[in-house]
C-alpha positions as CSV (number, residue, x, y, z in Angstrom):
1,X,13.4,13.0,-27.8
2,X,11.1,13.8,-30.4
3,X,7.0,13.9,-29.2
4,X,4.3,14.8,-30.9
5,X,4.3,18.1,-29.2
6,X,7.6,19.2,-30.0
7,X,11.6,18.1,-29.4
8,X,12.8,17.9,-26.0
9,X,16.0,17.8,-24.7
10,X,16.5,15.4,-21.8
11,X,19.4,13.6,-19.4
12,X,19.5,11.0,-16.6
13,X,20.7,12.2,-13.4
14,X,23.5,13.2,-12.3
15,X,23.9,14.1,-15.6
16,X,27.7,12.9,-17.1
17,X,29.1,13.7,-20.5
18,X,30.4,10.9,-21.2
19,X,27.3,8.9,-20.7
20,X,26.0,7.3,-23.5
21,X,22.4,6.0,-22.0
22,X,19.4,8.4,-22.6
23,X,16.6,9.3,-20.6
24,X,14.5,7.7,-22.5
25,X,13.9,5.0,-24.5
26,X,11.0,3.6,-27.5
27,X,8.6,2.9,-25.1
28,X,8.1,6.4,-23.8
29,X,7.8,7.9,-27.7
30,X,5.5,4.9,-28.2
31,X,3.2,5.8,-25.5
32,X,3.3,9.7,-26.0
33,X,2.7,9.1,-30.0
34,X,-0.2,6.9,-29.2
35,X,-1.9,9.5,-26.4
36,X,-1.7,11.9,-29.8
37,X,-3.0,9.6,-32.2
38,X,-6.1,8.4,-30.4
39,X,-6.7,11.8,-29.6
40,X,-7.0,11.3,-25.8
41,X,-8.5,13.5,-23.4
42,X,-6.2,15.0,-21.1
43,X,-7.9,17.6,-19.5
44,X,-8.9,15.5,-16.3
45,X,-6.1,14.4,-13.7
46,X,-3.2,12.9,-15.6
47,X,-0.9,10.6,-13.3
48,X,2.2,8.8,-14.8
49,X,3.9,6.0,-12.4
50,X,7.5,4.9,-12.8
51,X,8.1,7.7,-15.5
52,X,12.2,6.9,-15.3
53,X,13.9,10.3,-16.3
54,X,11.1,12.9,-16.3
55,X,10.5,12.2,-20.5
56,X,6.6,11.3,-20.2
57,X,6.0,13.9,-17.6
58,X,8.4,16.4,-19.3
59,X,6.4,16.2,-22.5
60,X,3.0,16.4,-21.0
61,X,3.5,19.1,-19.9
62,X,4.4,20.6,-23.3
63,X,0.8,20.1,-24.0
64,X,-1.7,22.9,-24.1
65,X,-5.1,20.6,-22.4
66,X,-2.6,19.1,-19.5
67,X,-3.3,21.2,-15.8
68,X,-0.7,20.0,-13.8
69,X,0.3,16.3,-14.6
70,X,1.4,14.0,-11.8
71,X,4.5,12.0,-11.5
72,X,4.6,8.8,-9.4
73,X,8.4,7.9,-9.1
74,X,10.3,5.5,-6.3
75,X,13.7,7.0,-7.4
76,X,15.0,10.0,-6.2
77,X,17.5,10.0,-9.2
78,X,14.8,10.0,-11.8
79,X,12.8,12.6,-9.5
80,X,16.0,14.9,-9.6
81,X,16.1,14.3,-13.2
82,X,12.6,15.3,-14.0
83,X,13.3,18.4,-11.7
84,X,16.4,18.9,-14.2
85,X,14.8,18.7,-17.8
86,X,11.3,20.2,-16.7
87,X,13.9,23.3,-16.4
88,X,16.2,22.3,-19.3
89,X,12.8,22.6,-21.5
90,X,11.5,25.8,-20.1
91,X,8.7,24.3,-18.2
92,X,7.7,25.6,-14.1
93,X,8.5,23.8,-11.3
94,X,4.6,24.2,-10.7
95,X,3.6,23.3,-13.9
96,X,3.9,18.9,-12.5
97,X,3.5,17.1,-9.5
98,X,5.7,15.2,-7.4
99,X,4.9,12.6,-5.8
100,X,7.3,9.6,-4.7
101,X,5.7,6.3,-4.3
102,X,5.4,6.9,0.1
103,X,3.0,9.7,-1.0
104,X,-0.7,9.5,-1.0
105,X,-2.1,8.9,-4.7
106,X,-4.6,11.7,-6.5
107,X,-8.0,10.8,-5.3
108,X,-9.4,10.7,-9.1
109,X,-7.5,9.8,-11.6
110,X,-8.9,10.4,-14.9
111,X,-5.7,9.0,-17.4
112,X,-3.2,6.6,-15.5
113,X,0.1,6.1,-17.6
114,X,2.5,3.2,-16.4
115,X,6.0,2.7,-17.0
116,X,6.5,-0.8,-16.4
117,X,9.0,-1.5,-13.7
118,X,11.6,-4.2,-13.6
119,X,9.8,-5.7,-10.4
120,X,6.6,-6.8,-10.4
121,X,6.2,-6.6,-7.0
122,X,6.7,-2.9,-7.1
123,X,3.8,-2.6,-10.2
124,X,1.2,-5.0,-8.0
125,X,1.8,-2.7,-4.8
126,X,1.4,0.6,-7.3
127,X,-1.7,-1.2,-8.9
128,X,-3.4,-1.5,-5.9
129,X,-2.6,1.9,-4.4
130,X,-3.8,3.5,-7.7
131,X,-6.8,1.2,-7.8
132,X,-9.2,3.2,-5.8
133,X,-8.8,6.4,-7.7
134,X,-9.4,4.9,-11.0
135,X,-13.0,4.9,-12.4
136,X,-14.9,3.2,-15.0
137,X,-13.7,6.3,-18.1
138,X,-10.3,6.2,-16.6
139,X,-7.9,5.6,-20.1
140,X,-5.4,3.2,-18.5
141,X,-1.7,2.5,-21.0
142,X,0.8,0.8,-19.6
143,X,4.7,1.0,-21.6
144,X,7.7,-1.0,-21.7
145,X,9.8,-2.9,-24.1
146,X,8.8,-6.0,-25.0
147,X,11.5,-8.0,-22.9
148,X,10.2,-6.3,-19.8
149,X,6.4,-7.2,-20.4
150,X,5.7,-10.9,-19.7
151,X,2.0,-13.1,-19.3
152,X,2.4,-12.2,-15.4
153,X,2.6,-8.2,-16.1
154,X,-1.1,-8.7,-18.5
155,X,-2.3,-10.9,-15.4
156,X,-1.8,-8.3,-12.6
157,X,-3.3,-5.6,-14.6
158,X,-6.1,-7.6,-15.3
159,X,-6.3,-8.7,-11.6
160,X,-6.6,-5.6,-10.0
161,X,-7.7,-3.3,-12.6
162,X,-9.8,-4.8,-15.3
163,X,-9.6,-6.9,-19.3
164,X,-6.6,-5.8,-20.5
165,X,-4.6,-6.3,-23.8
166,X,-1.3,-5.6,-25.8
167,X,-0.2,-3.4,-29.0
168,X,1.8,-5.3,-31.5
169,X,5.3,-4.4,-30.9
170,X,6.8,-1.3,-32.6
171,X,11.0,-0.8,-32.1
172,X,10.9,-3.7,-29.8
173,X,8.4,-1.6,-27.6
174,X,5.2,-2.5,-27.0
175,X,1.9,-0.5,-24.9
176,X,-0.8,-2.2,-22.8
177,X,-4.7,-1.0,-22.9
178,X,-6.6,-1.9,-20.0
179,X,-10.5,-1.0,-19.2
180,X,-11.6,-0.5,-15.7
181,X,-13.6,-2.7,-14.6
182,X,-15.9,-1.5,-10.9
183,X,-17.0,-4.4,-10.2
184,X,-13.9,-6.6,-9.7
185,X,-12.8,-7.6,-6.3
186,X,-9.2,-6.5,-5.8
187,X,-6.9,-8.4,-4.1
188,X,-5.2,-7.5,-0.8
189,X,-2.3,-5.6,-0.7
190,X,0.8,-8.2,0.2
191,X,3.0,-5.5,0.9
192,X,5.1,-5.0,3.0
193,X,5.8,-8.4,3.6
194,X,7.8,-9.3,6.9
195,X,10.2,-12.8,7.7
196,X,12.6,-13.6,9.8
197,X,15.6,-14.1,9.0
198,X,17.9,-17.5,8.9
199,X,20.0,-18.4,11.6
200,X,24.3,-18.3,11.5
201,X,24.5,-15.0,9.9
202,X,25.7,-13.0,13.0
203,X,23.6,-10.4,15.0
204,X,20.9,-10.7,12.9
205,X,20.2,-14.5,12.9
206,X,16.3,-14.9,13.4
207,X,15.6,-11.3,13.6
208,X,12.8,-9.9,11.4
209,X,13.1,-8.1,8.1
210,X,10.4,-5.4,6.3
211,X,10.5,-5.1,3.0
212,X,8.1,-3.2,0.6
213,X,7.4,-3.6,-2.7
214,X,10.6,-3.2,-5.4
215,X,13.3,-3.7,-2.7
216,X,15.6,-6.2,-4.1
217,X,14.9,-10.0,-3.0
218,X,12.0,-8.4,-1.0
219,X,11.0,-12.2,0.2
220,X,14.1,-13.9,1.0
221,X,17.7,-12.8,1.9
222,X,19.5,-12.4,-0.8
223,X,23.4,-14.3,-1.0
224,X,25.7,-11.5,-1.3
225,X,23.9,-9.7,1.2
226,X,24.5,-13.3,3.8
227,X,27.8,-13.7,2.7
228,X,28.4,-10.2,3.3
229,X,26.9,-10.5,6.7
230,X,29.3,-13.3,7.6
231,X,32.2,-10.6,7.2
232,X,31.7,-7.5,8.8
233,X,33.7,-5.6,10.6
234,X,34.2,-5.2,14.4
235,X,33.0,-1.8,14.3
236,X,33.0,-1.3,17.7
237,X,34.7,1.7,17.9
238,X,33.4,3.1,14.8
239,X,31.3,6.3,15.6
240,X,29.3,7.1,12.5
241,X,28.5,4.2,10.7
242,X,27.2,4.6,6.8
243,X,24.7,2.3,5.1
244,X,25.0,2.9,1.3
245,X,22.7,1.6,-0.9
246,X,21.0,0.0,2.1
247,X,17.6,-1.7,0.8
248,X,16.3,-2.7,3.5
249,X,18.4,-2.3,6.1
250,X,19.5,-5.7,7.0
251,X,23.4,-4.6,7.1
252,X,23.4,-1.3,9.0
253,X,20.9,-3.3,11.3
254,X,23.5,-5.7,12.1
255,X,26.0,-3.2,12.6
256,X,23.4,-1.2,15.0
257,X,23.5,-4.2,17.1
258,X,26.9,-4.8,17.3
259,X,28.0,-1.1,17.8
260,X,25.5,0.3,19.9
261,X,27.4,3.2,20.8
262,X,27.5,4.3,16.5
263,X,25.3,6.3,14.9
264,X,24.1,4.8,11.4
265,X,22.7,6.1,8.2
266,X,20.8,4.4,6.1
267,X,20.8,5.9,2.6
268,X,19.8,4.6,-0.6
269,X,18.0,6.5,-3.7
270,X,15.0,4.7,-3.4
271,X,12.0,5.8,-1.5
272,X,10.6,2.3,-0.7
273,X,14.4,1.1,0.5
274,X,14.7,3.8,3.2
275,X,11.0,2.8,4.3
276,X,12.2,-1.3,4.6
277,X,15.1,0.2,6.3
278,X,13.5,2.0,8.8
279,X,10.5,-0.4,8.8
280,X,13.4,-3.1,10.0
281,X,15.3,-0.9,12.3
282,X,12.7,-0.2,14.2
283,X,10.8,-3.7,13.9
284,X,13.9,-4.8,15.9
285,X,13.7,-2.8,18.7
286,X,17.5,-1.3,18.1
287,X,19.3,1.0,20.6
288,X,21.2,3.5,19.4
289,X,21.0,6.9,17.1
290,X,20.1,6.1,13.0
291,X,19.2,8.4,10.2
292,X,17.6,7.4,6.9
293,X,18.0,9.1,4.1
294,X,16.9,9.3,0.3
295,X,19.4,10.7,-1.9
296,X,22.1,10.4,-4.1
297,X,24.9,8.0,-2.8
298,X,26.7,10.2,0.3
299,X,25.6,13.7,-1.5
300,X,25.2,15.9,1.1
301,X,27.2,13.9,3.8
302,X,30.0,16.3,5.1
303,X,33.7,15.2,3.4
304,X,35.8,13.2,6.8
305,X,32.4,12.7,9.2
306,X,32.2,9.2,8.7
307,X,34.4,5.8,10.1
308,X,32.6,3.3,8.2
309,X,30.8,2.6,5.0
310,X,29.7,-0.7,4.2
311,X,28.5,-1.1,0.5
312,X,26.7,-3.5,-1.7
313,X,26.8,-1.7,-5.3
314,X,23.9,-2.5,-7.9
315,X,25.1,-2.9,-11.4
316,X,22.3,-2.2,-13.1
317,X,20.3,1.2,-14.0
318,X,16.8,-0.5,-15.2
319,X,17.5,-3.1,-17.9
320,X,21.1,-1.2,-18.8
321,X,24.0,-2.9,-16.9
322,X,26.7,0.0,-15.8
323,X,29.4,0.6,-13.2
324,X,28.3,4.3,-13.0
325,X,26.6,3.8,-9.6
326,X,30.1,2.0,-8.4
327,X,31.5,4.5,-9.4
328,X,29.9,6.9,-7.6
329,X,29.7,5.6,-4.3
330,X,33.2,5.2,-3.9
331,X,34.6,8.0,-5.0
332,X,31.8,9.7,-2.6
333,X,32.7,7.0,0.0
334,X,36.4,8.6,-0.2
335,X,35.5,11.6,-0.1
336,X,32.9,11.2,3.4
337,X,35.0,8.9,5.3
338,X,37.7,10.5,8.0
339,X,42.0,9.4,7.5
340,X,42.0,5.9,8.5
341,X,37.9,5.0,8.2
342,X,37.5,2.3,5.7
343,X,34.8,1.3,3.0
344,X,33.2,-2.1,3.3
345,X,32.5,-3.6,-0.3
346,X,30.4,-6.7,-0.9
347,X,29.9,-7.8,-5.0
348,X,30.0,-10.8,-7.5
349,X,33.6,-11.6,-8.2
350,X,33.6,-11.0,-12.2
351,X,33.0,-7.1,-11.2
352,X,36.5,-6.5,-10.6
353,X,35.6,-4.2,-8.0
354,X,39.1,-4.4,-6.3
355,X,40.5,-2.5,-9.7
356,X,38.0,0.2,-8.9
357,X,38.3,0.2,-4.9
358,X,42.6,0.9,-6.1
359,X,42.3,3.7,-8.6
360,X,39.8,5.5,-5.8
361,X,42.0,4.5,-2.8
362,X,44.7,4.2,-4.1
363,X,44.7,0.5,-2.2
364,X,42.5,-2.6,-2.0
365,X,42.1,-5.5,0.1
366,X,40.7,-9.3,-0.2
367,X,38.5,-9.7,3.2
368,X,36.6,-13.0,2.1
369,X,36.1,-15.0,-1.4
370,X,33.9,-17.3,-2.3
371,X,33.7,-18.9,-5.9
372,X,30.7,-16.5,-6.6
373,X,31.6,-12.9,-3.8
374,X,34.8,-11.5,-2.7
375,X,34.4,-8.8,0.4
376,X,36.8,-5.7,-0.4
377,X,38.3,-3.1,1.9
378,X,39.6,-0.2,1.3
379,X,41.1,2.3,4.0
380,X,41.2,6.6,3.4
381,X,44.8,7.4,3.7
């Protein structure tokens, strides 16, 4: 990526020869051109939120007048990836400041940079945990292409922070100015919001669901994840149990309940999943032994510990649509589950997930279709 400051060389994580998406995209070298351009003070507390990949943090600090900038991410991939090009570009460990988006904000912030995220929900909650740290000099930018900033992204900034405006677009990216304005009355934080859930969907019929900001569907079930629901496994004498990719919970919950004697693990690579997780395991009063965990997929999970893994994959990284995430948890899936345990797969039915599930296992089986899901399992030989 080429910065005003210099070239850097940068890569998502885990970091994959053959893939084609970088860590970064127009947006970012929008953003970091424009810092330079207007000449911006960046002596004071710098703090960039949602930074994807490390590239706006990476670069800042690159620059001579940056202390220590911060980084505000809610992916552990993209906080691993900073980690990996801040080294990859000679830069200290120490030299930036990591903080995940569970972590108490800077008390001042002085320049606030903001990646804009794919949910809104997640930028409102940010907003309103920054707000109190911003003052009246505070530069604010926001970044993103211009597909991902809409009339309702302008609104919330200028709800909760102050009069706010756009750049023209420049390689289908575009930046957002807004002044801080003391005086306004901010809104009430919404999140986490709490429901219950719907009724004929198993152990978990009427029982009540946490979700923070950015967890997918945060405010109503979403249909894979009931149809899913509608076909799990006995698991009752399953003794470790995995989660993966659990948002909030709602699955290994179930399977809690229904296996009281398992132990789960709740795992996804996003900071505010694992806290919905929790936040639902525990707002359920559940007996039993669970773990949750941020990371990557099963990394880290010993290879034949686990009976069961139940799995609904995203397909998208961002705006990019990819089966790289797919790919991963399975072939981590075979590689953590014991001879015999068996991976759980909910997922639309154009994925051809079942051509995947074979190549990794080797085998492949149809639990439950509908015109829209199919439920897959596949067993460790």
């Amino acid at each position: 990526m080429t910065t005003p400051w210099g070239e850097l060389g940068l890569t998502r994580f885990p970091e994959h020869p053959r893939d084609r998406l970088r860590a970064w995209d127009a947006s970012d070298e929008y953003l970091l051109r424009h810092l330079a351009e207007q000449g911006t003070d960046l002596s004071g507390t710098v703090v960039t939120v949602g930074d994807r990949w490390g590239a706006q943090v990476t670069a800042l600090a690159t620059h001579p007048s940056v202390r220590v900038p911060v980084q505000i991410t809610d992916s552990f991939l993209g906080q691993e990836a900073t980690r990996a090009n801040l080294a990859r570009n000679g830069v200290e460990p120490g030299a930036v400041r990591l903080l995940t988006t569970r972590d108490a904000p800077p008390g001042r912030i002085d320049v606030l940079l903001v990646r804009v995220p794919k949910s809104l929900a997640l930028l409102e909650d940010q907003l309103l945990r920054l707000a109190p740290s911003v003052h009246e000099n505070t530069v604010v930018v926001g970044a993103g292409m211009v597909k991902e900033i809409h009339t309702s992204t302008l609104a919330l900034f200028e709800r909760v922070l102050g009069p706010t405006r756009t750049s023209q677009a420049v390689r289908k990216a575009r930046l957002i100015f807004c002044v801080p304005d003391a005086s306004l009355e901010r809104p009430e934080n919404p999140w986490p919001y709490t429901y219950a859930l719907p009724e004929g969907i198993g152990a978990v019929s009427g029982r009540t669901v946490v979700n923070h900001a950015g967890v997918f569907c945060a405010d109503r079930l979403d249909i894979g994840t009931r149809f899913f629901l509608g076909h799990l496994p006995d698991g009752r004498d399953a003794r470790r149990v995995v989660d993966l990719g659990c948002g909030n919970g709602v699955v290994g919950t179930a399977m809690a309940l229904t296996s009281p004697g398992a132990e789960v693990l709740f795992t996804d690579e996003s900071f505010q999943a694992v806290a919905s997780a929790e936040a639902t395991y525990k707002a359920n009063d559940v007996r039993g032994h669970a773990e949750f965990r941020v990371g990557d997929a099963l990394a880290g999970v010993p290879a034949g510990s686990v009976d069961l893994v139940l799995n609904n994959p995203p397909f998208h990284s961002h705006q990019a649509t990819t089966d790289a995430t797919a790919w991963r948890m399975f072939t981590g899936a075979r590689r953590a589950l014991r001879p015999g345990g068996e991976l759980w797969v909910v997922g639309n039915r154009h994925l051809g997930y079942h051509v995947k599930l074979r190549r990794v296992f080797g085998n492949s089986q149809l639990v439950a279709g509908d015109p829209k899901f199919v439920v897959l399992k596949a067993v460790r030989r």
